[in-house]
C-alpha positions as CSV (number, residue, x, y, z in Angstrom):
1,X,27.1,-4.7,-15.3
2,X,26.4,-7.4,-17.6
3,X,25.1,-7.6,-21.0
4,X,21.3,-8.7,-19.5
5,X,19.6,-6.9,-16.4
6,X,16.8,-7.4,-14.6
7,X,15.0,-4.7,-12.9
8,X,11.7,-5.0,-11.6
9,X,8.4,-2.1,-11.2
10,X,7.8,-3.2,-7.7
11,X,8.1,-6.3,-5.1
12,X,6.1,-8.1,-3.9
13,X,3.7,-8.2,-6.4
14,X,-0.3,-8.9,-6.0
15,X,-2.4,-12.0,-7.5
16,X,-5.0,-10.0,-10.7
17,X,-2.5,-7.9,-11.4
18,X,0.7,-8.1,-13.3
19,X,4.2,-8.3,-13.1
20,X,6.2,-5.5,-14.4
21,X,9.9,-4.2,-15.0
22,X,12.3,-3.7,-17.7
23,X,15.3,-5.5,-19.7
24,X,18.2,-3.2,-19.7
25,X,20.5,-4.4,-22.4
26,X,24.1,-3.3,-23.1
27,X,24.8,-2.9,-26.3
28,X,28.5,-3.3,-26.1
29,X,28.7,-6.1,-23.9
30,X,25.7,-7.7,-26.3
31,X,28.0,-7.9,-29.2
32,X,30.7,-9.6,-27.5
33,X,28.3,-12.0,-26.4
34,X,26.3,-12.8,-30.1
35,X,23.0,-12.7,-28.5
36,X,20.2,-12.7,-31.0
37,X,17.2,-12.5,-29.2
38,X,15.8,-12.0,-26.1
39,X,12.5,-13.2,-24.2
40,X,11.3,-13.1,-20.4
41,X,9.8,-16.3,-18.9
42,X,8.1,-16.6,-15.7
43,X,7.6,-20.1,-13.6
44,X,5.6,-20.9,-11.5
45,X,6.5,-23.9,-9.4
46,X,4.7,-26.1,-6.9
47,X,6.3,-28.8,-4.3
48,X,5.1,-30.7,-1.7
49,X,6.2,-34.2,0.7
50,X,5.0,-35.5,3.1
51,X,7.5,-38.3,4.8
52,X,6.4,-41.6,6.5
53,X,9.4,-43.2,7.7
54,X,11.8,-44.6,5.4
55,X,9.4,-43.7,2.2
56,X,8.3,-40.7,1.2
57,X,5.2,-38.7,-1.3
58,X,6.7,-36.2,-3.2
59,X,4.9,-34.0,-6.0
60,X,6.6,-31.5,-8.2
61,X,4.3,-29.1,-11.1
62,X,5.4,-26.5,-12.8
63,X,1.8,-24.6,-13.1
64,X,2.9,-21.7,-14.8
65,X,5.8,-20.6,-17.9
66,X,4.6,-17.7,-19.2
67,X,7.1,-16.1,-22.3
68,X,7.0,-13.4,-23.2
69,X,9.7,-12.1,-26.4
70,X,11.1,-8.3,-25.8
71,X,13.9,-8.2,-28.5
72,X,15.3,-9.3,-31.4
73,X,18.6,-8.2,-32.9
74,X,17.9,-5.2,-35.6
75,X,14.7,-4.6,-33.8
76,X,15.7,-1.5,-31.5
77,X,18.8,0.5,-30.7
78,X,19.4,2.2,-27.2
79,X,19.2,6.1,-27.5
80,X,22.0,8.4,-28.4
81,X,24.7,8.5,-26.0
82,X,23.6,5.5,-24.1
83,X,24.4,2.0,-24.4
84,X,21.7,0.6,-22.7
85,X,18.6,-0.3,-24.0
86,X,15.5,-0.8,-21.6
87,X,13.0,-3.2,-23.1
88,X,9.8,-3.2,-20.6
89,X,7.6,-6.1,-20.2
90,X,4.3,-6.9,-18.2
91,X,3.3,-10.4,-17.3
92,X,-0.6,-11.0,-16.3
93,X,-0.8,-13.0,-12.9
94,X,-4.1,-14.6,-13.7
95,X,-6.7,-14.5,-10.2
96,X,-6.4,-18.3,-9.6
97,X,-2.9,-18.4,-9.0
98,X,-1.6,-19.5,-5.4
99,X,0.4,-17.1,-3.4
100,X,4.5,-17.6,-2.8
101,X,4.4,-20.2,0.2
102,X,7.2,-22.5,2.1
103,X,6.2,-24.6,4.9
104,X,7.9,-26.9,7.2
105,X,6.9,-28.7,9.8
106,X,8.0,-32.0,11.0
107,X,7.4,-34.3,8.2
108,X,5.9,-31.5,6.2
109,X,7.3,-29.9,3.4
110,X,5.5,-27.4,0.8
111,X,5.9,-24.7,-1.2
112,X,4.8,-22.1,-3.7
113,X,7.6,-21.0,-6.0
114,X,7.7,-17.8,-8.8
115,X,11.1,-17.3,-11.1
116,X,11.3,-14.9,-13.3
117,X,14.2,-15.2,-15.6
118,X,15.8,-13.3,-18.5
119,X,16.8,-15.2,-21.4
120,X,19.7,-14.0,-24.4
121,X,19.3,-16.7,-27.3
122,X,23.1,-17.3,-28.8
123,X,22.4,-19.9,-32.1
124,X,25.2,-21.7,-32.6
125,X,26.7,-25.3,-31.5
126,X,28.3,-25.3,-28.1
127,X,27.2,-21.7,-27.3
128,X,25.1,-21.2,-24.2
129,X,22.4,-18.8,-23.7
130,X,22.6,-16.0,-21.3
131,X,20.3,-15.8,-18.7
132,X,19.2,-14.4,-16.0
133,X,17.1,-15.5,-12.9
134,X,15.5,-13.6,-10.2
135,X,13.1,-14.9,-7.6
136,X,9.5,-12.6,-7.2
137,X,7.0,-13.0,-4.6
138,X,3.6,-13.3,-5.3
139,X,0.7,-12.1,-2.7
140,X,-2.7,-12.9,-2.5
141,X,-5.3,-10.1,-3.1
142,X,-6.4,-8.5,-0.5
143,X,-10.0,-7.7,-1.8
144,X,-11.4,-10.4,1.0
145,X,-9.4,-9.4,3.9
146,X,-8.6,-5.6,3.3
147,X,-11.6,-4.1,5.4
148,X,-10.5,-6.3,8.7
149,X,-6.7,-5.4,7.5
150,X,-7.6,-1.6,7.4
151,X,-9.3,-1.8,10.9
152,X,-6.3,-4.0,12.9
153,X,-4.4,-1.3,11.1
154,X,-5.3,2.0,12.9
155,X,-4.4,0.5,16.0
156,X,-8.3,1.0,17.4
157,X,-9.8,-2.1,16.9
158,X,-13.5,-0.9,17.0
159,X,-14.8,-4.3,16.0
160,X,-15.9,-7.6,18.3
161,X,-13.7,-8.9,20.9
162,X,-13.7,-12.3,22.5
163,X,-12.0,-13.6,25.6
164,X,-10.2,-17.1,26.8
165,X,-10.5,-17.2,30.8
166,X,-7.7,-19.3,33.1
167,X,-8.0,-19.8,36.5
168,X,-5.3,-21.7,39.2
169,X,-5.3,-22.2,42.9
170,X,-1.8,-21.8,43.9
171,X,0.6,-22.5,46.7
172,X,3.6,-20.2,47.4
173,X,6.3,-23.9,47.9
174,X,5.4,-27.2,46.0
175,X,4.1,-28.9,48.8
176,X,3.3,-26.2,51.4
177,X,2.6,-22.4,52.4
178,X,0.2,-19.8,51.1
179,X,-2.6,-20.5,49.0
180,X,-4.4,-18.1,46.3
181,X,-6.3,-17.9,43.8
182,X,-5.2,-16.7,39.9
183,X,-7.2,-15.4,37.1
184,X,-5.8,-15.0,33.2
185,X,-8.1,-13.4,30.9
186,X,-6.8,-12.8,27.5
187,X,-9.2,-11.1,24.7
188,X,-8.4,-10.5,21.1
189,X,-10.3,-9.6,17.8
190,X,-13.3,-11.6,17.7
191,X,-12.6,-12.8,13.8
192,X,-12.3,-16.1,11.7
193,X,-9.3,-14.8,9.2
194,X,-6.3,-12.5,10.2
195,X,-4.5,-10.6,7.2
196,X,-0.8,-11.7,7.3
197,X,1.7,-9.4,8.6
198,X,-0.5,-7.2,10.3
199,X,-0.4,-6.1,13.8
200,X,-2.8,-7.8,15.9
201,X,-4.0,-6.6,19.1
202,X,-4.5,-7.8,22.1
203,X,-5.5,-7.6,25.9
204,X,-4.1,-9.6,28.6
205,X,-5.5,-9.6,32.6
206,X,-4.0,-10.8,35.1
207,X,-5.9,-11.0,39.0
208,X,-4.5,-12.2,41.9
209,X,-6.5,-13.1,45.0
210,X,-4.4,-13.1,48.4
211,X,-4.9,-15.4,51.4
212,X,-7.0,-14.0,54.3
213,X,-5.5,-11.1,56.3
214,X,-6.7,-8.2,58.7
215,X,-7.1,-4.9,56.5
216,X,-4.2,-3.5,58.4
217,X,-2.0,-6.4,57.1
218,X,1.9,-4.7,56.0
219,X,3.7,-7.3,55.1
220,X,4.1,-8.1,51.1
221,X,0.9,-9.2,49.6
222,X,1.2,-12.8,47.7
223,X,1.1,-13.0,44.8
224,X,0.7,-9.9,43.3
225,X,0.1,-9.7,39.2
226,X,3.9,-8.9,37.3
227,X,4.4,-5.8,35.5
228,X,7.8,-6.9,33.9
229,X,7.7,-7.9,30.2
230,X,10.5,-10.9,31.4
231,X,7.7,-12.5,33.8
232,X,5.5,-13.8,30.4
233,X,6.3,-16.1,27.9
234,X,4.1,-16.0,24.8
235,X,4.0,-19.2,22.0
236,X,2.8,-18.8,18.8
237,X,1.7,-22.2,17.5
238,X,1.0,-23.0,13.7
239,X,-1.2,-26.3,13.6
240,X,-0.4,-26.6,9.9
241,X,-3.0,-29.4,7.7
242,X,-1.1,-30.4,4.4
243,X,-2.8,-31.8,1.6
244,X,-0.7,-33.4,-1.7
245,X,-3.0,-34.7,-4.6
246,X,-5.5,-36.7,-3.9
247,X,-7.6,-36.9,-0.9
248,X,-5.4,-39.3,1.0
249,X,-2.5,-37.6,1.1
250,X,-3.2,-35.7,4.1
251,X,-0.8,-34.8,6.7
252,X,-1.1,-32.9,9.5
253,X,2.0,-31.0,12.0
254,X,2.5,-28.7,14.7
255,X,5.5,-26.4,15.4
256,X,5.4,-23.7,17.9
257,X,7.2,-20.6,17.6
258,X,8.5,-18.4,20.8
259,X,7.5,-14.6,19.6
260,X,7.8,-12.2,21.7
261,X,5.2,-9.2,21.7
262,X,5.3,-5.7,20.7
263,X,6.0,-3.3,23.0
264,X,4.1,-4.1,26.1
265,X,2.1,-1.4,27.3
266,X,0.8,-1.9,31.7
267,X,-1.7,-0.3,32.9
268,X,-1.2,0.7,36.8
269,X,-2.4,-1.8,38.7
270,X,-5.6,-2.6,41.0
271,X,-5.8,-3.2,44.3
272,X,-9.1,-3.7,46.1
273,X,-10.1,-5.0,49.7
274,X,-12.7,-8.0,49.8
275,X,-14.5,-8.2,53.3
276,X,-14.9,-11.3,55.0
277,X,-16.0,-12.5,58.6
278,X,-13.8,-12.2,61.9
279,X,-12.0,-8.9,60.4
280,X,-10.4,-10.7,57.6
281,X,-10.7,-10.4,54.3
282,X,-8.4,-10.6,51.1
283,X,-6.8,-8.4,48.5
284,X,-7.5,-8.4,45.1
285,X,-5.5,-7.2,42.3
286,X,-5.1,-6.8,38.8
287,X,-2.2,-5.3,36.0
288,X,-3.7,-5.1,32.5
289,X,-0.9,-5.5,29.9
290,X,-1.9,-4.5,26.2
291,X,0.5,-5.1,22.7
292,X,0.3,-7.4,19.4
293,X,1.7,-9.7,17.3
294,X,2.0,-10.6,14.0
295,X,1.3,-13.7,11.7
296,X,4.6,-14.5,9.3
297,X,3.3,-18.1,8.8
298,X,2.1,-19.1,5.0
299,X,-1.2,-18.2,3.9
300,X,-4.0,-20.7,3.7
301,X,-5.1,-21.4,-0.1
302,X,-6.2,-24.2,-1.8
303,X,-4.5,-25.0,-5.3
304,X,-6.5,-26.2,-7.9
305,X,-4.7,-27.1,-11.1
306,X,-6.2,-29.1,-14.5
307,X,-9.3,-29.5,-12.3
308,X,-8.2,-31.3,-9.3
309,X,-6.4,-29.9,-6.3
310,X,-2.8,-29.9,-6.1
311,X,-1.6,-28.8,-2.8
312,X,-4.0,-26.9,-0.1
313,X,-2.3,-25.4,2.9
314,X,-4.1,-24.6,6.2
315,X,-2.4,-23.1,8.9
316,X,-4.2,-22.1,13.0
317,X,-2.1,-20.3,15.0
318,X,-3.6,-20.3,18.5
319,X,-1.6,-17.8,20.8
320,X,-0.6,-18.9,24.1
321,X,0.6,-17.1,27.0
322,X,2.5,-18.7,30.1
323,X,3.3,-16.6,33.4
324,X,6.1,-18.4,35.1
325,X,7.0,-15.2,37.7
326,X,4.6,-14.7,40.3
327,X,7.0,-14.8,42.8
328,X,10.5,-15.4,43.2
329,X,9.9,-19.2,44.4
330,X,8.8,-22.1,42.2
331,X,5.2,-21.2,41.1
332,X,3.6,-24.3,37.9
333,X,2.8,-22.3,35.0
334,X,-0.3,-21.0,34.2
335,X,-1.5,-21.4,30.7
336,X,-4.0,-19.1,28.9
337,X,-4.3,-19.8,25.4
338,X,-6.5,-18.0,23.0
339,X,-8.6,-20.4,20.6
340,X,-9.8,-17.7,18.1
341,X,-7.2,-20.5,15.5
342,X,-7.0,-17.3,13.6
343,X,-6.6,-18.2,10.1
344,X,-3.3,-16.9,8.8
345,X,-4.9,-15.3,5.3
346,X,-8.1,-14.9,3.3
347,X,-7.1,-15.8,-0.4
């Protein structure tokens, strides 16, 4: 232990409220180190760049420095038996404060910064002050996006639901052999902003339409629909708009990140016989896979500071899904991407 310690009420901690801990000072090891007063300070820093080449915009603001003085020597005394001293402190977050964010992506660099230190005055030429430093994370309120939150989060969305639809005619080899038909329907939440680090649901049908065959037909059916997690491949992208200062500083970047699902949940598939003339006809089926996925990107929010915005951060995350199995021979990919652009957070 040292003579300074930093212990905090909770983490992270939510924009409105406050944050909150305690000081613990020991006594002994305070003497030895002529410490005369003590405060708490908290920063709040901003950064952003944007690169263009060989040249570069850069902006750096340090928005907030609150202090806050908890002790001063002969003011208090730890109780008996104990060495230690807890001195508590609480630090408003005021409501227009911008959440902890870091972004990068390509050229794009930005970031939301909180640092709450602990600082042991020692007058005196060539003495140092003790300190101590701890990074806190800051969180936007969720007043805006709690009732959507609260809904994703009983794992029955009951609200709206929308659907992205694609379709592919297929060949079994590149240039030759069977041809059929495949249908990708993949529905989720039917909503503008998604709360960050929430599970969100979704739906994804897959229907496969077979070549023409007599009804009797006992040979293996092409293609038929995957049940095995291994045959999809889902892409999270973030489109990610940047702005620094003043209205033409804006930047825009793309980076996608491979994520897989929750579990993955099949139900048993469908198979149904389509009439058609001469005795032939065709097989349809379909496997309905269900799961979710989260959001870890940064929260979109706009900061304003001294009456003109600083940095605003934007970021879509369209969710893509890519079936590369239907069979064991080459087979292009077919893409089905969902283009709710869910907003990562409601600030």
């Amino acid at each position: 232990m040292t003579s300074i310690e930093l212990v905090l009420d909770q983490h992270p901690f939510i924009i409105g409220h406050s944050v909150s801990g305690a000081v613990l000072l020991n006594f002994r090891m305070l003497q030895d180190d002529g410490i005369e007063t003590i405060h708490v300070k908290l920063i709040g820093h901003m950064h952003g760049r944007a690169d263009h080449g060989k040249s570069h915009e850069r902006k750096n603001i340090d928005f907030l420095q609150h202090i806050l003085p908890v002790w001063k020597r002969g003011q208090a005394y730890p109780p008996p038996g104990s060495d230690v001293l807890p001195l508590p402190f609480n630090i408003p977050l005021r409501p227009d404060l911008p959440p902890s964010a870091s972004l990068h992506a390509r050229r794009l660099r930005g970031s939301i910064k909180y640092t709450l230190h602990a600082i042991g005055d020692r007058p005196g030429l060539l003495k140092f002050n003790k300190e101590v430093k701890q990074y806190v994370t800051v969180q936007p309120n969720g007043t805006v996006s709690e009732p959507v939150q609260t809904r994703l989060g009983n794992h029955d969305w009951d609200g709206p639901w929308t659907t992205i639809r694609a379709s592919k005619h297929v060949s079994k080899y590149v240039l030759w052999g069977e041809h059929a038909d495949v249908d990708v329907r993949l529905t989720v939440p039917a909503i503008d902003a998604v709360p960050l680090r929430t599970a969100i649901p979704f739906t994804l049908s897959v229907t496969t339409l077979s070549k023409p065959h007599p009804r009797d037909y006992e040979g293996q059916l092409w293609p038929s629909p995957p049940c095995q997690p291994e045959a999809y491949d889902f892409v999270l992208k973030e489109d990610v708009f940047l702005r620094i200062g003043t209205p033409t500083k804006k930047k825009t970047g793309s980076i996608s990140l491979r994520q897989p699902p929750r579990p993955m949940h099949f139900e048993p598939a469908k198979k149904e016989w389509i009439a058609a003339t001469g005795g032939q006809g065709q097989w349809k089926q379909e496997t309905t896979m269900k799961s979710s996925i989260r959001l870890e990107c940064p929260p979109t929010f706009t900061f304003t500071w001294e009456g003109k915005i600083r940095l605003a951060i934007s970021v879509r995350c369209p969710l893509e899904c890519r079936m590369h199995a239907l069979t064991s021979v080459r087979l292009s990919s077919i893409v089905c991407v969902s283009r709710l652009n869910s907003v990562a957070c409601v600030v």
